[in-house]
C-alpha positions as CSV (number, residue, x, y, z in Angstrom):
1,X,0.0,0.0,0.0
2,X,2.9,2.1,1.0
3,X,4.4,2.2,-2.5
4,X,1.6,1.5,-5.4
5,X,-1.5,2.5,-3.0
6,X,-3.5,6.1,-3.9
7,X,-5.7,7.2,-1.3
8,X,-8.8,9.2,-2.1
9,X,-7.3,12.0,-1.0
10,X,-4.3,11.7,-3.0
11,X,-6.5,10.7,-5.9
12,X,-8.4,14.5,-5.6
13,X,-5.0,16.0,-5.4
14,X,-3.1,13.7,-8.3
15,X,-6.1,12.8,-10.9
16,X,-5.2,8.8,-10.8
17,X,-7.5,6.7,-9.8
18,X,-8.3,5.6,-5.7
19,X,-6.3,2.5,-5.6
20,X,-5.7,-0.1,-2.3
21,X,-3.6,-3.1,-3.7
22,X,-4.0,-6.5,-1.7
23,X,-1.9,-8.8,0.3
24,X,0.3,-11.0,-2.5
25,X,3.3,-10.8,-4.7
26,X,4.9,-7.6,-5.4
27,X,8.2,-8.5,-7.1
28,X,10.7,-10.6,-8.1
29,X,14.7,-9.5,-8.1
30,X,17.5,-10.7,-10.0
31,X,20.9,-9.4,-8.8
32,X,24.5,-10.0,-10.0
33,X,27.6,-8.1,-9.1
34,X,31.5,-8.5,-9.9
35,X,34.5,-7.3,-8.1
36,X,38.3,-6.7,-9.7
37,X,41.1,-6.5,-7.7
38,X,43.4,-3.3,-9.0
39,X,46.1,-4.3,-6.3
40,X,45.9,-5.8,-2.9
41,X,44.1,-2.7,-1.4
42,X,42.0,-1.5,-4.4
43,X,39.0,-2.8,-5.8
44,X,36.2,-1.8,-8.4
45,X,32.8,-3.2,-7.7
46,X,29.8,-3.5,-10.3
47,X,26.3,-4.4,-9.8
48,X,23.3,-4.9,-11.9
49,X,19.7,-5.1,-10.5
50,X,16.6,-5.9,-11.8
51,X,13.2,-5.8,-10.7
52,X,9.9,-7.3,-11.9
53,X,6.2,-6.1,-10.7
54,X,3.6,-8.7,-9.9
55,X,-0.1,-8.0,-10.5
56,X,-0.9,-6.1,-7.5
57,X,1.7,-3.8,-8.2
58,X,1.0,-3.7,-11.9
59,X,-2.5,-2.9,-11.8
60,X,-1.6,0.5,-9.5
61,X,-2.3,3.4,-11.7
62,X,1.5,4.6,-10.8
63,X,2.6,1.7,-12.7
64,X,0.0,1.5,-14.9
65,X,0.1,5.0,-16.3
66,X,2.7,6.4,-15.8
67,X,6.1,3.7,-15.0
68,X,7.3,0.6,-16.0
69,X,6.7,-3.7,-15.6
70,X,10.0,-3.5,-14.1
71,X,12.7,-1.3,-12.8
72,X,17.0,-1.6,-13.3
73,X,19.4,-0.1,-10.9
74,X,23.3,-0.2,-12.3
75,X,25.6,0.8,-9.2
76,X,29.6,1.3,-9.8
77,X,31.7,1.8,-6.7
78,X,35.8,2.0,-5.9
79,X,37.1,0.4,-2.6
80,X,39.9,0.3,-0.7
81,X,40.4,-2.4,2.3
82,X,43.4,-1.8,4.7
C-alpha cells in the first residue's frame, strides 16, 4: 500500500485513480555483481539489478500510467580495504 497505494485523497489532489492493492506478490529481483582486484588494497565493484512487478503492483495506476513492468538499478563503486 505504502508504494503502489492512492488514497482518495491523494486521488483528488493527483487525478489517478483511488487504488488499495492487496496482500500477495509484489516482485521478483535478479541481482549479479562483480569485483576486480586493482592491487591488494584497491577494488572496483559492479552491480546490476533488476526488478519485476507482480499484479498487485502492476494494476496500480503509478505503474500503470505512468512507470514501468520492471525497474534496473546499475551501481559502480571504488574500494579500498586496509
Amino acid at each position: 500500500r505504502t508504494e503502489f497505494g492512492i488514497t482518495e485523497a491523494e486521488s483528488e489532489r493527483t487525478g489517478y485513480a483511488a487504488y488499495q492493492p492487496g496482500s500477495g506478490y509484489k516482485s521478483t529481483t535478479v541481482e549479479t555483481g562483480l569485483e576486480y582486484w586493482l592491487n591488494p588494497a584497491w577494488s572496483v565493484l559492479g552491480r546490476l539489478e533488476a526488478e519485476f512487478y507482480g499484479n498487485e503492483a502492476k494494476n496500480s495506476p503509478l505503474i500503470d500510467e505512468q512507470g514501468s513492468n520492471s525497474t534496473y538499478e546499475l551501481s559502480l563503486a571504488v574500494r579500498y580495504q586496509f
